[in-house]
C-alpha positions in Angstrom: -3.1 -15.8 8.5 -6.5 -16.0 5.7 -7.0 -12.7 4.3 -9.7 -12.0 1.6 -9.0 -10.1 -1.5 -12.1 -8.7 -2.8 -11.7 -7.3 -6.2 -13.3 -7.6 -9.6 -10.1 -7.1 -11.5 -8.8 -10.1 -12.4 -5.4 -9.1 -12.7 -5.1 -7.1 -10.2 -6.6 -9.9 -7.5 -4.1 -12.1 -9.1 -0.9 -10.0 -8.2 -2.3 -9.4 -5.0 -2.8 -13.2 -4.4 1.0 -14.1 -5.6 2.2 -10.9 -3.4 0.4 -12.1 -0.4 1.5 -15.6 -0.8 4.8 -15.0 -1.1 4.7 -13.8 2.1 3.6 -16.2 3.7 -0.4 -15.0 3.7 -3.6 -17.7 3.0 -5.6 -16.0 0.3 -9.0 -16.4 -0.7 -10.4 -14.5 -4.0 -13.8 -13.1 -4.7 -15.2 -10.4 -7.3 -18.6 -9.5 -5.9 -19.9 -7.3 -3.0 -22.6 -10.0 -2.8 -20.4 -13.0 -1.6 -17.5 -11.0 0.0 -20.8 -9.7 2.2 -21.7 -13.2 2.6 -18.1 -14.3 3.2 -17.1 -12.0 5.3 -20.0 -12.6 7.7 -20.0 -16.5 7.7 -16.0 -17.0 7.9 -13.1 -16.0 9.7 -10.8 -13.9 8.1 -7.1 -12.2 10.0 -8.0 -9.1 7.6 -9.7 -8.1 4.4 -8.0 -6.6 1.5 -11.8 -4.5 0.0 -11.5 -2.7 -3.5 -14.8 -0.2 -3.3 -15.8 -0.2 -7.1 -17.8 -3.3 -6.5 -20.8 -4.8 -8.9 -24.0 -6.0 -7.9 -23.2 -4.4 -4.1 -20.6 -1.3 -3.8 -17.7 -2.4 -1.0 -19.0 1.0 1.0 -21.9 -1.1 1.6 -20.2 -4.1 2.6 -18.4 -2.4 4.9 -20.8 -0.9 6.6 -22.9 -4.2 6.9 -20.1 -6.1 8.4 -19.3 -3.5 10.9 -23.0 -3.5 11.5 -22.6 -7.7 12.3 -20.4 -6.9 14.5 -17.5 -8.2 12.0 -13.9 -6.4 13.4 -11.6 -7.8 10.9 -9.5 -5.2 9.8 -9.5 -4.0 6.4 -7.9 -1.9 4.1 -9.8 -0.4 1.6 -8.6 0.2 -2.5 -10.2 2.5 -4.7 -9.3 4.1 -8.3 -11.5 7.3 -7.1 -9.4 9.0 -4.3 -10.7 12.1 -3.5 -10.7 13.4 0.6 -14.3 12.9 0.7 -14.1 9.4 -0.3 -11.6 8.4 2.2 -13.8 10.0 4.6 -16.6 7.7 3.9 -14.3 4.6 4.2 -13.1 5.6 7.8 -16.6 6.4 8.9 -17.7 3.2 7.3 -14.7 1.1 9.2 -12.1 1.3 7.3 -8.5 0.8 9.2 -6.2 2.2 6.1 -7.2 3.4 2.9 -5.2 2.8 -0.6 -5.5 4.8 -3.3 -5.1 2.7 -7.1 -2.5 2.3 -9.0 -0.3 1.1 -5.9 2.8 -0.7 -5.2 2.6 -4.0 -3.6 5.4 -3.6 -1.1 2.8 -0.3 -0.3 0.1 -2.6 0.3 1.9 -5.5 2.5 3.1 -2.6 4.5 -0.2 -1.3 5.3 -1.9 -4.7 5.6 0.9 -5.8 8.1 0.2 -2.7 10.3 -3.1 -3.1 10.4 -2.7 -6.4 11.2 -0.4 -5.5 14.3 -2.9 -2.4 15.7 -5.6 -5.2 15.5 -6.5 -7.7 17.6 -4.4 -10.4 15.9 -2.2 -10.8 19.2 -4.9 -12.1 20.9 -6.1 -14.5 18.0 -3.1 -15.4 16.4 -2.6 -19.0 18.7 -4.8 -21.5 17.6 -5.3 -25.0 19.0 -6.2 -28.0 18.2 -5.7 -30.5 20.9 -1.8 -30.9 21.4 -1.0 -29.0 17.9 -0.8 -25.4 18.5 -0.3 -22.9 15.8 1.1 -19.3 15.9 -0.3 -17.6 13.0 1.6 -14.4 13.6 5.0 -16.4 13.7 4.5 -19.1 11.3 5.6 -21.7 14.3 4.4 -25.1 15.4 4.0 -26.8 18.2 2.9 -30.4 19.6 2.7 -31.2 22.9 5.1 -27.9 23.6 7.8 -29.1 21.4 9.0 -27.0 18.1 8.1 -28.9 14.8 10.1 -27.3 11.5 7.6 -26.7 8.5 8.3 -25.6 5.4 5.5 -22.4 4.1 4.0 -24.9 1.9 3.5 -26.8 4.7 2.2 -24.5 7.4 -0.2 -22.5 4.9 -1.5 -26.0 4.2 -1.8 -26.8 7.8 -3.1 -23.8 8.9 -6.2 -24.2 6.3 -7.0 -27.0 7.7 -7.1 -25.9 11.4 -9.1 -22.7 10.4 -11.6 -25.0 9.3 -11.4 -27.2 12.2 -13.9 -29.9 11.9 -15.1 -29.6 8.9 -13.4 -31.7 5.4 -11.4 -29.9 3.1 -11.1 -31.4 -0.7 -7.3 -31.6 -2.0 -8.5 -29.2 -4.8 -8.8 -26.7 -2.2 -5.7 -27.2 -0.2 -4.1 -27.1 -3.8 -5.5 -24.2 -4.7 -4.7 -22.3 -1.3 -1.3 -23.7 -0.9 0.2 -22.9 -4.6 -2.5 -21.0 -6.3 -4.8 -21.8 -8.6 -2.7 -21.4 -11.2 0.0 -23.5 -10.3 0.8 -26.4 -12.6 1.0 -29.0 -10.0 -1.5 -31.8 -9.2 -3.3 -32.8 -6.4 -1.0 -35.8 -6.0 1.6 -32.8 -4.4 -0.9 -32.5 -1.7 -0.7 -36.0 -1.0 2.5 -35.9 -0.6 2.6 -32.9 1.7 0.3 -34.7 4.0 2.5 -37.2 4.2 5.7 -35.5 5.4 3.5 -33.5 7.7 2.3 -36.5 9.5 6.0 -37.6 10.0 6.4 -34.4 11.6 2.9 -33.5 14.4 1.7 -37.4 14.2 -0.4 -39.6 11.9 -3.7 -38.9 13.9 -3.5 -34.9 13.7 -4.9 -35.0 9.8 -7.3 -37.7 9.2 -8.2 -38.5 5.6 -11.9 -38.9 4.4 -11.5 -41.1 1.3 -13.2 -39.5 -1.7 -13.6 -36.2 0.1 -10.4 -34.5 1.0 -8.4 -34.3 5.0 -10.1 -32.8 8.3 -8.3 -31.8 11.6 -11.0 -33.0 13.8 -12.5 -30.4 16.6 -12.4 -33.1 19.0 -8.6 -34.1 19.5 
């Protein structure tokens, strides 16, 4: 599953990304209401993680904007001010759990997880791509109905690519999701990643654009 952290504290969006990882999560980062508004409207996310204290465009505001645009991703919302009438404004404004700071972050994979499960993530979590199928909520794989074994290196890296089905994905970027981008490996780890996985679903499944990065095409 992609969830976006939106929060302007580096170190706090960086032990959430590590947390969510761990678990198995694909994270993406960003520290402005302006592109988590733009973000959240123009990709597809399983649920957002949305601190409120936002510059340039308060989260309140992105909320309500997205919910406006029809976007039904859940979220959870995080905020340092947590007085009733605050909370109030985030459920009127869409909220699906609310998370006062400072927190624990076995508090907030808890609440992300159950807003994940009252969602709609049953009916979304499948996603195919010709024969390779992908359950998002269990972390399995299938092709052509039978079982494949992936490591979670492996399936977050897979699963990036099929979430952006069609389009090419630089290895910087599959680095950077699949480790973090402060992890001291090269991209020459996501070379070899690609390779084990095409002993595994098939050679055609992942097709490399040389100089650009790997695409699962839209049209297998």
């Amino acid at each position: 599953m992609k969830i976006l952290v939106v929060e302007d504290e580096p170190t706090i969006a960086e032990d959430i990304r590590s947390s969510l990882t761990e678990a198995g999560y694909i994270v993406e980062i960003c520290d402005s209401g302006e592109d988590a508004l733009l973000l959240g409207t123009t990709e597809t996310y399983s649920a957002v993680i949305l601190d409120l204290g936002l510059p340039k465009l308060d989260g309140l505001s992105v909320l309500r904007r997205w919910r406006a645009d029809a976007r039904s991703m859940p979220v959870v919302v995080l905020t340092a001010r947590a007085s009733w009438v605050e909370r109030v404004e985030g459920i009127n404004a869409g909220a699906d759990d609310y998370l006062p700071k400072p927190f624990q972050m076995p508090e907030l994979l808890a609440r992300l997880g159950a807003v994940l499960r009252r969602g709609n993530v049953q009916r979304t979590s499948t996603i195919t791509a010709g024969s390779l199928r992908l359950d998002t909520a269990q972390m399995n794989v299938t092709v052509e109905g039978r079982n494949v074994h992936v490591t979670p290196f492996e399936f977050r890296l897979l699963s990036h690519l099929v979430h952006h089905l069609g389009k090419v994905v630089s290895r910087e970027e599959l680095k950077e999701h699949v480790y973090g981008h402060n992890d001291g490996r090269d991209v020459n780890a996501i070379e070899a990643m690609i390779a084990r996985l095409r002993r595994k679903i098939g050679i055609d499944i992942i097709e490399t654009r040389r100089g650009q990065g790997y695409i699962v095409s839209a049209q297998l």
